[in-house]
PyMOL Python script that loads the backbone (N, CA, C, O; Angstrom):
from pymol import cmd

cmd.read_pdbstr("""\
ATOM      1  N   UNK A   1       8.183  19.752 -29.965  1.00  0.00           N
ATOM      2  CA  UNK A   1       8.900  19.090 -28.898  1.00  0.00           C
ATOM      3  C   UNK A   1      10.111  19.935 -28.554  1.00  0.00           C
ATOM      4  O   UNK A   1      10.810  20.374 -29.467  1.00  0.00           O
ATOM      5  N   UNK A   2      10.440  20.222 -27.097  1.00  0.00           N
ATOM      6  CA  UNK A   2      11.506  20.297 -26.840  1.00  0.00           C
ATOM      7  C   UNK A   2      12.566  20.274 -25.467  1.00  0.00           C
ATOM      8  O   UNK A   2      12.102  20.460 -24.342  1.00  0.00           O
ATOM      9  N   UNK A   3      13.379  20.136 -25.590  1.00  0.00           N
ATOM     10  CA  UNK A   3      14.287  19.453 -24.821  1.00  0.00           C
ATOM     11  C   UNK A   3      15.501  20.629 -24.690  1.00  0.00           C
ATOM     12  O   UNK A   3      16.174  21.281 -25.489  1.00  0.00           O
ATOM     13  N   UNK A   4      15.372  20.506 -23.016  1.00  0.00           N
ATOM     14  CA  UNK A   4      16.198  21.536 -22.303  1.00  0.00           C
ATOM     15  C   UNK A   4      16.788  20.874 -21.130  1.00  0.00           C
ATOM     16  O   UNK A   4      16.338  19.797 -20.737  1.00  0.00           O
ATOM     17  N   UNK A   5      17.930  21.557 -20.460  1.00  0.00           N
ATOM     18  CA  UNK A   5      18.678  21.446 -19.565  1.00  0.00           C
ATOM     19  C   UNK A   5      20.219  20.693 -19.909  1.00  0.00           C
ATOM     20  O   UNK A   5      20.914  21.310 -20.715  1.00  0.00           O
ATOM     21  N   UNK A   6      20.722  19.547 -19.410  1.00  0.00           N
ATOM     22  CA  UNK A   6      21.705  19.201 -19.636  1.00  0.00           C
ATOM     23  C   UNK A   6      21.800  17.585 -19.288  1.00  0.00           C
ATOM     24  O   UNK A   6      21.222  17.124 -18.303  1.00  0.00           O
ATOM     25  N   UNK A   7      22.446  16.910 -20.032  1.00  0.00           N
ATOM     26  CA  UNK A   7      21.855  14.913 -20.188  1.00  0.00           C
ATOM     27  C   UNK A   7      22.983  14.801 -18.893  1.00  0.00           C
ATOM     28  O   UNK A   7      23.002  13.683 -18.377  1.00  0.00           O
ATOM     29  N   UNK A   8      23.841  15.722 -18.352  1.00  0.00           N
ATOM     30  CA  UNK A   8      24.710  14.962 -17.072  1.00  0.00           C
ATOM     31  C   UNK A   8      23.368  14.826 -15.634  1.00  0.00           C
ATOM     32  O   UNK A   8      22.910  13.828 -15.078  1.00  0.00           O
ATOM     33  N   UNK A   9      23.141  16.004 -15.476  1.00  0.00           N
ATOM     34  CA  UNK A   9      22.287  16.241 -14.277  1.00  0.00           C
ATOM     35  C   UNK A   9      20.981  16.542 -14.494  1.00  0.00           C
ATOM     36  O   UNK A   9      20.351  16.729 -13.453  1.00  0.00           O
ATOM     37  N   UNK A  10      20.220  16.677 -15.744  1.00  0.00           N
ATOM     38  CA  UNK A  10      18.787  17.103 -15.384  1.00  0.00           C
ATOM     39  C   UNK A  10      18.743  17.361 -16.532  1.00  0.00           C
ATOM     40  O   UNK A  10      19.774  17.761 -17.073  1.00  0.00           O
ATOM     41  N   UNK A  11      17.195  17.180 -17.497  1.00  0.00           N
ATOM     42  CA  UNK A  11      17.051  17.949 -18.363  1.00  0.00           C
ATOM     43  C   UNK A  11      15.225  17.634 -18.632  1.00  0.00           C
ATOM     44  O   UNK A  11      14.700  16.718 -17.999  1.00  0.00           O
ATOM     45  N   UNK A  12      14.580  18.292 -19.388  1.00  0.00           N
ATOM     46  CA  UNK A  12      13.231  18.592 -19.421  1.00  0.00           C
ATOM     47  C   UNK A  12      12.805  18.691 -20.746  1.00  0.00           C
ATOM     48  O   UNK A  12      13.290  19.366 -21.654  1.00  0.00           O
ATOM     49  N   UNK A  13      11.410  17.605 -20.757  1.00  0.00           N
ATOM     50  CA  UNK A  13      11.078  17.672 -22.414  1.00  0.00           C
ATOM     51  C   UNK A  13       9.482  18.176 -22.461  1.00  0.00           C
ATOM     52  O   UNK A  13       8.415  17.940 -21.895  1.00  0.00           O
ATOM     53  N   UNK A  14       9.914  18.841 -23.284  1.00  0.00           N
ATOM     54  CA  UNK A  14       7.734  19.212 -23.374  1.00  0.00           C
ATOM     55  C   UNK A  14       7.244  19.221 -24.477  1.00  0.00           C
ATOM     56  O   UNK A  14       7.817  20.085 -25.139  1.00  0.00           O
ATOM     57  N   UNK A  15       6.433  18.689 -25.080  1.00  0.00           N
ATOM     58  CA  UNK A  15       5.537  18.271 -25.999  1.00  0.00           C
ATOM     59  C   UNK A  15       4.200  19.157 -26.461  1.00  0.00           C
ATOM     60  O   UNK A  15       3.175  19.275 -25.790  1.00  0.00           O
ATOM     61  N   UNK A  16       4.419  19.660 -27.568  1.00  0.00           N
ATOM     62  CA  UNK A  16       2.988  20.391 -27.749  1.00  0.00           C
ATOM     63  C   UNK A  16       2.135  19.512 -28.821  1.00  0.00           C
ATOM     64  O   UNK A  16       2.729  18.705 -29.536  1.00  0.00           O
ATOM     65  N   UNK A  17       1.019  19.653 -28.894  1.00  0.00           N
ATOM     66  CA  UNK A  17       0.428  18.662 -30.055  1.00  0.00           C
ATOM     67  C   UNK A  17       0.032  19.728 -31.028  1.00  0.00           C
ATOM     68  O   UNK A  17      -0.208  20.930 -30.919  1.00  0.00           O
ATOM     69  N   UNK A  18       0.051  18.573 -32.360  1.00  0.00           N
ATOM     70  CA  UNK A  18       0.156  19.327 -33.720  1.00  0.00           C
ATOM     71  C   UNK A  18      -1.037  19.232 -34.058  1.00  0.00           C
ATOM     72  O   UNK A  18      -1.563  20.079 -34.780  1.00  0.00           O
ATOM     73  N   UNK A  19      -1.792  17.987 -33.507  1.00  0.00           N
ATOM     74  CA  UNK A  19      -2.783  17.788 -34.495  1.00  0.00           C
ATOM     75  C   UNK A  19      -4.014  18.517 -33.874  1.00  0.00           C
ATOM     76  O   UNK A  19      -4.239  18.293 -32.685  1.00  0.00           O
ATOM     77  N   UNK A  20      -4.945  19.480 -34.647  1.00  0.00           N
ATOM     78  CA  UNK A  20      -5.970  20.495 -34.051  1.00  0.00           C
ATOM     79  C   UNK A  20      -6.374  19.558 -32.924  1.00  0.00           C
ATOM     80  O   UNK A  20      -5.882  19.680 -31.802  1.00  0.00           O
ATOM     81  N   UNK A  21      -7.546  18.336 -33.314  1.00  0.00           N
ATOM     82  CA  UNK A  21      -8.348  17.652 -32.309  1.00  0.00           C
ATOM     83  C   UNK A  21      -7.512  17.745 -30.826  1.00  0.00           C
ATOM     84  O   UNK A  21      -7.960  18.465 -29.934  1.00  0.00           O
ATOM     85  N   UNK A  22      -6.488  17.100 -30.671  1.00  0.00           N
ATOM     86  CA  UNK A  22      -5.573  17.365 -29.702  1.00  0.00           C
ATOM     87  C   UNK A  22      -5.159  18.484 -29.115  1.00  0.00           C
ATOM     88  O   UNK A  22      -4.732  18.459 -27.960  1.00  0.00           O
ATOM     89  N   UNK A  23      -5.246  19.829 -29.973  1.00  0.00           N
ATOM     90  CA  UNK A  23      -4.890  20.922 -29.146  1.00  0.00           C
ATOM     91  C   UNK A  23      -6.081  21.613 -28.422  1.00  0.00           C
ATOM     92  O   UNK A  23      -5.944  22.483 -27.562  1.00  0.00           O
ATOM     93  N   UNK A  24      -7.256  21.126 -28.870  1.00  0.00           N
ATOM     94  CA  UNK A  24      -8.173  21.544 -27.902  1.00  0.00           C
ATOM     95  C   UNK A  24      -8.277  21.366 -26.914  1.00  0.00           C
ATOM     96  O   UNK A  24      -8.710  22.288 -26.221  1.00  0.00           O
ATOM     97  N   UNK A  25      -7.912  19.974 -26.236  1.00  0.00           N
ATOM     98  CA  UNK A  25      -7.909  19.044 -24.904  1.00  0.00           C
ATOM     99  C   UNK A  25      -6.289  19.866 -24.275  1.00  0.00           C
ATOM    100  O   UNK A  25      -6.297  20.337 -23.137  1.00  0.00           O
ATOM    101  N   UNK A  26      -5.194  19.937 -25.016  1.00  0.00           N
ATOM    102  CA  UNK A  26      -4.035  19.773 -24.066  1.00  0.00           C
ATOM    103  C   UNK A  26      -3.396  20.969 -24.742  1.00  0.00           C
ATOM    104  O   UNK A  26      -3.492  21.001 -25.969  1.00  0.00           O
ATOM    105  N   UNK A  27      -2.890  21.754 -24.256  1.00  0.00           N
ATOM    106  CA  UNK A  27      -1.877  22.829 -24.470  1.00  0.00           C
ATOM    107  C   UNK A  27      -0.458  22.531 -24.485  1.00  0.00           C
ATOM    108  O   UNK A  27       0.329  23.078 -25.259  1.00  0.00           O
ATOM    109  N   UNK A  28      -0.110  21.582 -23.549  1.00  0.00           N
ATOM    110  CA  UNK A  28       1.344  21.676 -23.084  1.00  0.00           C
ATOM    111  C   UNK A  28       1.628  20.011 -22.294  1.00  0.00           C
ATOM    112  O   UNK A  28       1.080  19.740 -21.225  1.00  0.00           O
ATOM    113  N   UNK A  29       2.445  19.131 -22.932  1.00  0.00           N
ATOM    114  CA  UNK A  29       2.470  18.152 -21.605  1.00  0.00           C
ATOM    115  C   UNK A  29       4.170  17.805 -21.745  1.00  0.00           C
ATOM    116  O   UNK A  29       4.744  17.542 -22.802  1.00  0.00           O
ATOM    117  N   UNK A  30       4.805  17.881 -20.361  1.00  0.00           N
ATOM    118  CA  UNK A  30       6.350  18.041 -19.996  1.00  0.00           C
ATOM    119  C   UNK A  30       6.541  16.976 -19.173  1.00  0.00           C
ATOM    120  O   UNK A  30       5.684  16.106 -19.018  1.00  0.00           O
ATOM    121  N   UNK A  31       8.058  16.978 -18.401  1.00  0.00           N
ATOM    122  CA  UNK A  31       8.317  16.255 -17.826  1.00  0.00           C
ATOM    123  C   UNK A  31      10.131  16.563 -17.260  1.00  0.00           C
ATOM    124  O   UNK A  31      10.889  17.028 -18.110  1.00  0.00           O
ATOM    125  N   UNK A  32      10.511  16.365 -16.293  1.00  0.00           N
ATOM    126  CA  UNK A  32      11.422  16.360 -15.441  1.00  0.00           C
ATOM    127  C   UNK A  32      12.572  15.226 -15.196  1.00  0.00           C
ATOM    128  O   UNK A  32      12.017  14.217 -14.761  1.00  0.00           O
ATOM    129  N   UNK A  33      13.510  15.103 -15.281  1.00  0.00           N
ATOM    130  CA  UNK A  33      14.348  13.948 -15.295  1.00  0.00           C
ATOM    131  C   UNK A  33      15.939  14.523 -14.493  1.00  0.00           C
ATOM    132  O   UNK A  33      16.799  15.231 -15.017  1.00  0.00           O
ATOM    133  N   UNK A  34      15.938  14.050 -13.354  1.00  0.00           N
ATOM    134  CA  UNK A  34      17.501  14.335 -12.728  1.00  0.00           C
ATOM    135  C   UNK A  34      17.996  13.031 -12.224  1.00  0.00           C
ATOM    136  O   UNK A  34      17.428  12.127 -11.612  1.00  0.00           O
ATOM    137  N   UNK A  35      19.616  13.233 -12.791  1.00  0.00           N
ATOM    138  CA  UNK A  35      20.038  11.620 -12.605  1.00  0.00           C
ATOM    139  C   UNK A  35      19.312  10.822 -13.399  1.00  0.00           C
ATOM    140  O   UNK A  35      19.112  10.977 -14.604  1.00  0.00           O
ATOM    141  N   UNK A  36      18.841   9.786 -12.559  1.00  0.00           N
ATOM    142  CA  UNK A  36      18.263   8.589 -13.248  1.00  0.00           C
ATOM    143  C   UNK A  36      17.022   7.930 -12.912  1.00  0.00           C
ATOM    144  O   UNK A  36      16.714   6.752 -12.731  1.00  0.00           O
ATOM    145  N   UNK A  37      16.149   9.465 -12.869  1.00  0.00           N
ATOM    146  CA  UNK A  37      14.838   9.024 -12.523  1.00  0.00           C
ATOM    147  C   UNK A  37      14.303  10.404 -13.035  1.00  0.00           C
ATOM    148  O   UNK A  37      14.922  11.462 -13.147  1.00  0.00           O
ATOM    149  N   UNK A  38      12.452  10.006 -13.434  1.00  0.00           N
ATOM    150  CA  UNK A  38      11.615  11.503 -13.663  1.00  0.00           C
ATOM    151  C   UNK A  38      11.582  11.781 -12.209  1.00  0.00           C
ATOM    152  O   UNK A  38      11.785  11.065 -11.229  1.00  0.00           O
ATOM    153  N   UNK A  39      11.191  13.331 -12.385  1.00  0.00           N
ATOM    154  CA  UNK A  39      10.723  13.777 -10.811  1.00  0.00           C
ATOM    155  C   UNK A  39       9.693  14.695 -10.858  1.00  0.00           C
ATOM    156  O   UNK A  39       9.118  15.262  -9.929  1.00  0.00           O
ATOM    157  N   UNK A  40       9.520  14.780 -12.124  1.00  0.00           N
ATOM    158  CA  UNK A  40       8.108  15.596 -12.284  1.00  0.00           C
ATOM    159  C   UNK A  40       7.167  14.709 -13.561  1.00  0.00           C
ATOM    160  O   UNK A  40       7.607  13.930 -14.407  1.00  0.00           O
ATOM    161  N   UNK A  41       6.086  15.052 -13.383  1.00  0.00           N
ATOM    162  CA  UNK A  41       5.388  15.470 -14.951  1.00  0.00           C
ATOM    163  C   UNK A  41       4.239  16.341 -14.875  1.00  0.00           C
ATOM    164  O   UNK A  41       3.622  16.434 -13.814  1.00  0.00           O
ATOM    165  N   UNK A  42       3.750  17.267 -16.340  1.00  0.00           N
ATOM    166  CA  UNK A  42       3.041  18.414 -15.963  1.00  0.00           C
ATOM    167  C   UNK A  42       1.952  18.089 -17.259  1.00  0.00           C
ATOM    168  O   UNK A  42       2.275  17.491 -18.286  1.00  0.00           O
ATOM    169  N   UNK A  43       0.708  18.581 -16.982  1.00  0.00           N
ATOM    170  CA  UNK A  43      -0.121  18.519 -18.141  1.00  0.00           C
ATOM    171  C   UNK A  43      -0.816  20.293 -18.271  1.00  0.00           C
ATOM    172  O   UNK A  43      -1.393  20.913 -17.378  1.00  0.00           O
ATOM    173  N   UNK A  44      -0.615  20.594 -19.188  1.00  0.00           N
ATOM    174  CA  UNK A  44      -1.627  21.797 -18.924  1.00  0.00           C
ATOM    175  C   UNK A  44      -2.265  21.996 -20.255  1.00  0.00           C
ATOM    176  O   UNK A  44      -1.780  22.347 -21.331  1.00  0.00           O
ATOM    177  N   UNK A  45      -3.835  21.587 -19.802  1.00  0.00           N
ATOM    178  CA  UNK A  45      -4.524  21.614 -20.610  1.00  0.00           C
ATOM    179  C   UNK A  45      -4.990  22.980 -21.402  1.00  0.00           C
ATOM    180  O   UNK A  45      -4.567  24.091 -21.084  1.00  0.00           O
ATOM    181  N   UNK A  46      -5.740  22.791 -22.270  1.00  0.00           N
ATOM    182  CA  UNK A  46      -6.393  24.035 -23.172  1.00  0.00           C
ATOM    183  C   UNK A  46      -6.905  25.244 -22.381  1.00  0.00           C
ATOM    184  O   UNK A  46      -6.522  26.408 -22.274  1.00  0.00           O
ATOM    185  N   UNK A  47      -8.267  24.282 -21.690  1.00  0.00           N
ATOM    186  CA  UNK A  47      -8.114  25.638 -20.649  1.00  0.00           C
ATOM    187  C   UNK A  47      -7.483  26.260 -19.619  1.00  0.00           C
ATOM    188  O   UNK A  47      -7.913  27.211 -18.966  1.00  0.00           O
ATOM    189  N   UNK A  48      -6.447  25.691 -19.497  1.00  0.00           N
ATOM    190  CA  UNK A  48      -5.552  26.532 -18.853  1.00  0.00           C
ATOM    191  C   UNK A  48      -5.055  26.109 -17.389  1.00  0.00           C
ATOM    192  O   UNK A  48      -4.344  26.653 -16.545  1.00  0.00           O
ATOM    193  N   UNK A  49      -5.669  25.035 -17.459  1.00  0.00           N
ATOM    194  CA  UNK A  49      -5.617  24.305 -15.946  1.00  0.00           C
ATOM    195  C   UNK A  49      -4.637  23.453 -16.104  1.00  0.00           C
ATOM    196  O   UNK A  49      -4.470  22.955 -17.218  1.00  0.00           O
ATOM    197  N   UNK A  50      -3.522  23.004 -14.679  1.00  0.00           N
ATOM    198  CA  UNK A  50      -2.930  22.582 -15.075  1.00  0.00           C
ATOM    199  C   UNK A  50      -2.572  21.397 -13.839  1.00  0.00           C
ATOM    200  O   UNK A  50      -2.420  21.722 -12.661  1.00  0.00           O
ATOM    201  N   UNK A  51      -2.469  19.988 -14.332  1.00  0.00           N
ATOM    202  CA  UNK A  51      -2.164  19.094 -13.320  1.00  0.00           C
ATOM    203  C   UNK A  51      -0.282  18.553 -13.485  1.00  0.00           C
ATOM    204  O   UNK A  51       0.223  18.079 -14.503  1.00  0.00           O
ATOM    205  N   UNK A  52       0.327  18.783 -12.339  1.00  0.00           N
ATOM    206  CA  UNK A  52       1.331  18.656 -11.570  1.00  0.00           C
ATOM    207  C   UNK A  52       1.412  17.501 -11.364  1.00  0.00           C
ATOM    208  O   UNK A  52       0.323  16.928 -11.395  1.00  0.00           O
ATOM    209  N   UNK A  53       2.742  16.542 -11.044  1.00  0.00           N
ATOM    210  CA  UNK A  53       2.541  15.462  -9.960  1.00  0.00           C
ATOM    211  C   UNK A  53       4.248  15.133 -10.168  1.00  0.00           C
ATOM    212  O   UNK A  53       5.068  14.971 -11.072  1.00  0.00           O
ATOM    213  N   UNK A  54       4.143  15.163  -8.424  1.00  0.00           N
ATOM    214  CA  UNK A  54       5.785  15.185  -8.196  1.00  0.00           C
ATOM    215  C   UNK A  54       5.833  13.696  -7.767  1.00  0.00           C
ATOM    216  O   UNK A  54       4.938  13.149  -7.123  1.00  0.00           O
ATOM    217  N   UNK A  55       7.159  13.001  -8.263  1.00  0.00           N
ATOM    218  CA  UNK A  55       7.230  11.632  -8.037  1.00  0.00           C
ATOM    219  C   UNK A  55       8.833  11.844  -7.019  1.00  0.00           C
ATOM    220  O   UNK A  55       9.821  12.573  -7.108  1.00  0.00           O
ATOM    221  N   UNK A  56       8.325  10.644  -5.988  1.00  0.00           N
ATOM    222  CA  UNK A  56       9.142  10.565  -4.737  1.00  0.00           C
ATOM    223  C   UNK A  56       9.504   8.995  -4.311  1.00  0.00           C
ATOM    224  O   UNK A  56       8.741   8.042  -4.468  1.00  0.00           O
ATOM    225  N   UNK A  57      10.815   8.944  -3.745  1.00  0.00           N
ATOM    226  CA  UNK A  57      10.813   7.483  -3.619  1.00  0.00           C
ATOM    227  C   UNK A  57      10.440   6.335  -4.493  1.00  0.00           C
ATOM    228  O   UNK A  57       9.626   5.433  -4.294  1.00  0.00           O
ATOM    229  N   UNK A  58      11.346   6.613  -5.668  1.00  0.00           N
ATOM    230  CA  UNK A  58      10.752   5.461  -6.672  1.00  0.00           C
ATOM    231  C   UNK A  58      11.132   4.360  -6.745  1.00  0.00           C
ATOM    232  O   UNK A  58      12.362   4.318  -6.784  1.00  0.00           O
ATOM    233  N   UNK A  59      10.509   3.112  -6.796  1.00  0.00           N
ATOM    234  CA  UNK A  59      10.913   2.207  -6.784  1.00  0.00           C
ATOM    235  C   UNK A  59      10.845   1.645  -8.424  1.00  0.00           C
ATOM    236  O   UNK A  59       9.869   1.738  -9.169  1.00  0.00           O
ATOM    237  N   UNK A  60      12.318   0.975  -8.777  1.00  0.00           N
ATOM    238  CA  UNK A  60      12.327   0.159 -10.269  1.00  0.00           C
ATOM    239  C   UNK A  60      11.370  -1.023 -10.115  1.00  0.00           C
ATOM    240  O   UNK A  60      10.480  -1.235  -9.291  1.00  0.00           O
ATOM    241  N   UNK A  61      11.759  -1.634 -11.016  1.00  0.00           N
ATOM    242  CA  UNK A  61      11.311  -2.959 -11.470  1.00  0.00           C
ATOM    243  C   UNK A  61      11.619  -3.733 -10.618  1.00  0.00           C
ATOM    244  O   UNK A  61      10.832  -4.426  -9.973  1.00  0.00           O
ATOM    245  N   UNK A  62      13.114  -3.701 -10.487  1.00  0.00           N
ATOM    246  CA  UNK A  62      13.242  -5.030  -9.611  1.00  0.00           C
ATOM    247  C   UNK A  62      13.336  -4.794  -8.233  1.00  0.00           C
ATOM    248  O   UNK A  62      13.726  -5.676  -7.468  1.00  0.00           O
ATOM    249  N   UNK A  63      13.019  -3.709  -7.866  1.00  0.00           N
ATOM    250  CA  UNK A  63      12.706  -3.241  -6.598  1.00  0.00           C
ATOM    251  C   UNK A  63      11.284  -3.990  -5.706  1.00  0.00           C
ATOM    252  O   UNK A  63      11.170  -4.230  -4.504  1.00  0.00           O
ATOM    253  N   UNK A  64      10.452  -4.188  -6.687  1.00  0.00           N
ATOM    254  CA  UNK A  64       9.053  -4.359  -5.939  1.00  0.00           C
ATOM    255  C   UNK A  64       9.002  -5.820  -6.367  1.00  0.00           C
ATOM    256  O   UNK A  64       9.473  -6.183  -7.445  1.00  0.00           O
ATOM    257  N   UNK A  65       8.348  -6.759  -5.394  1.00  0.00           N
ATOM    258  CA  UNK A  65       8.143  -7.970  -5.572  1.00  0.00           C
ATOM    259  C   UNK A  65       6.995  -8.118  -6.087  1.00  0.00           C
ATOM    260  O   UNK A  65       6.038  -7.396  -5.808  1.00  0.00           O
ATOM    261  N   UNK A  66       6.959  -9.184  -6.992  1.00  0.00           N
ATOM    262  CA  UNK A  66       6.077  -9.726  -7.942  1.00  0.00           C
ATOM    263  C   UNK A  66       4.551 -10.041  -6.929  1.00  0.00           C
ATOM    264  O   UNK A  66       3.535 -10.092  -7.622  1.00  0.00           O
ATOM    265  N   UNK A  67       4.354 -10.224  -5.565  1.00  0.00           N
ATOM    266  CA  UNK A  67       3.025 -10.342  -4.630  1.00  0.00           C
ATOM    267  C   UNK A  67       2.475  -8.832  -4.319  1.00  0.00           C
ATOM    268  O   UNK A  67       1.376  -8.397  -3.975  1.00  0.00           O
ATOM    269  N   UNK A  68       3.560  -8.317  -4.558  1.00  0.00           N
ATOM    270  CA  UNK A  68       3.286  -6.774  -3.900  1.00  0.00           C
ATOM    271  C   UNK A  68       2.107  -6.363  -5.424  1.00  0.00           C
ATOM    272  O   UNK A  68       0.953  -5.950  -5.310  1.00  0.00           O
ATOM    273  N   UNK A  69       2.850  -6.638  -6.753  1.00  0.00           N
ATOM    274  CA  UNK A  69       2.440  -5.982  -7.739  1.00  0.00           C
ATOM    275  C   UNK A  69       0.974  -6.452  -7.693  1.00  0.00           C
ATOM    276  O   UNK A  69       0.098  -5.588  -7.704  1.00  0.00           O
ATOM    277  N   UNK A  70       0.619  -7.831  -7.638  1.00  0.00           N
ATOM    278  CA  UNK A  70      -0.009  -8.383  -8.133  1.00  0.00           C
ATOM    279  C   UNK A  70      -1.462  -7.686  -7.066  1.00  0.00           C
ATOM    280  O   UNK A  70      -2.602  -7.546  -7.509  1.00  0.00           O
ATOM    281  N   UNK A  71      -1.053  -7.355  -5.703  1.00  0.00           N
ATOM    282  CA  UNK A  71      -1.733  -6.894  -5.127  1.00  0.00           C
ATOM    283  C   UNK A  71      -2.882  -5.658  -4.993  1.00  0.00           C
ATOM    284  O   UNK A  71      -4.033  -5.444  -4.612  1.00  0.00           O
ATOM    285  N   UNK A  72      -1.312  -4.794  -5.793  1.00  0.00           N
ATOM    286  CA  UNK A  72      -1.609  -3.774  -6.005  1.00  0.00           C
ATOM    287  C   UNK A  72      -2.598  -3.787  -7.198  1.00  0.00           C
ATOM    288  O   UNK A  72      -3.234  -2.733  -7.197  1.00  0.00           O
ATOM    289  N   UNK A  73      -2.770  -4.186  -7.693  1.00  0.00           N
ATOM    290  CA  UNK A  73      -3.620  -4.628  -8.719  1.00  0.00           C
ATOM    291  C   UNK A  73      -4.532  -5.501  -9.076  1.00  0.00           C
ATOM    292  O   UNK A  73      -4.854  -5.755 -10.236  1.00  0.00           O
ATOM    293  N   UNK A  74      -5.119  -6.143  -7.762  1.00  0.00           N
ATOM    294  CA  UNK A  74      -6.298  -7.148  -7.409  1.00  0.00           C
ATOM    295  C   UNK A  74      -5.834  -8.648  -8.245  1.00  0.00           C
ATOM    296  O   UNK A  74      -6.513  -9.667  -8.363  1.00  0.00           O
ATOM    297  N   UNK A  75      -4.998  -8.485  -8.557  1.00  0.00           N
ATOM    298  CA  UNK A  75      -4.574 -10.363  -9.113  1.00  0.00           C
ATOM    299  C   UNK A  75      -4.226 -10.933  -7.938  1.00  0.00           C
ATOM    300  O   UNK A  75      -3.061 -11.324  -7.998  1.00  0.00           O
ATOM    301  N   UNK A  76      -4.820 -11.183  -6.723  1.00  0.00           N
ATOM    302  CA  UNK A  76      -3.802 -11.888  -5.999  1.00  0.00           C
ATOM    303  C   UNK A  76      -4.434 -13.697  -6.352  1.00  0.00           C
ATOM    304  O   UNK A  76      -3.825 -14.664  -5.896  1.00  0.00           O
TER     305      UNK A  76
END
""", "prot")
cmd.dss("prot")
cmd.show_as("cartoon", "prot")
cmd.util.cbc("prot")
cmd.orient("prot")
C-alpha cells in the first residue's frame, strides 16, 4: 500500500495485492482524492490492461432523494 500527495489538497493511495491468487487477476488498484471527494479510481490488471474511471458531479448521501435511489435501482 501506498499513499502519496498531501491530506490538505489531494493525495493518492494504491494497493498492490500480496496474496499470489490475487496477483494474477490485478497488478495495481489506486485511487484519487482532492478536497473532499475521489476523482479518480484505476485498476490495472495482470495483463496489463487497465480500466480508468473519472468521477464528476458527485452527489452525497443527502444529496439524492430516497425515490430517486429507489429508482435507480428498480425498488420503486
Amino acid at each position: 500500500m501506498g499513499l502519496y500527495g498531501s491530506d490538505k489538497d489531494w493525495w493518492a493511495l494504491a494497493f498492490t495485492p500480496k496474496n499470489d491468487t490475487l496477483k494474477k487477476l490485478v497488478k495495481r488498484r489506486g485511487g484519487v482524492r482532492r478536497k473532499d471527494h475521489v476523482v479518480s479510481l484505476q485498476i490495472t490488471e495482470a495483463s496489463g490492461d487497465t480500466t480508468a474511471t473519472h468521477l464528476t458531479d458527485i452527489l452525497k448521501n443527502g444529496d439524492v432523494k430516497d425515490a430517486e435511489i429507489a429508482a435507480a435501482f428498480g425498488a420503486n
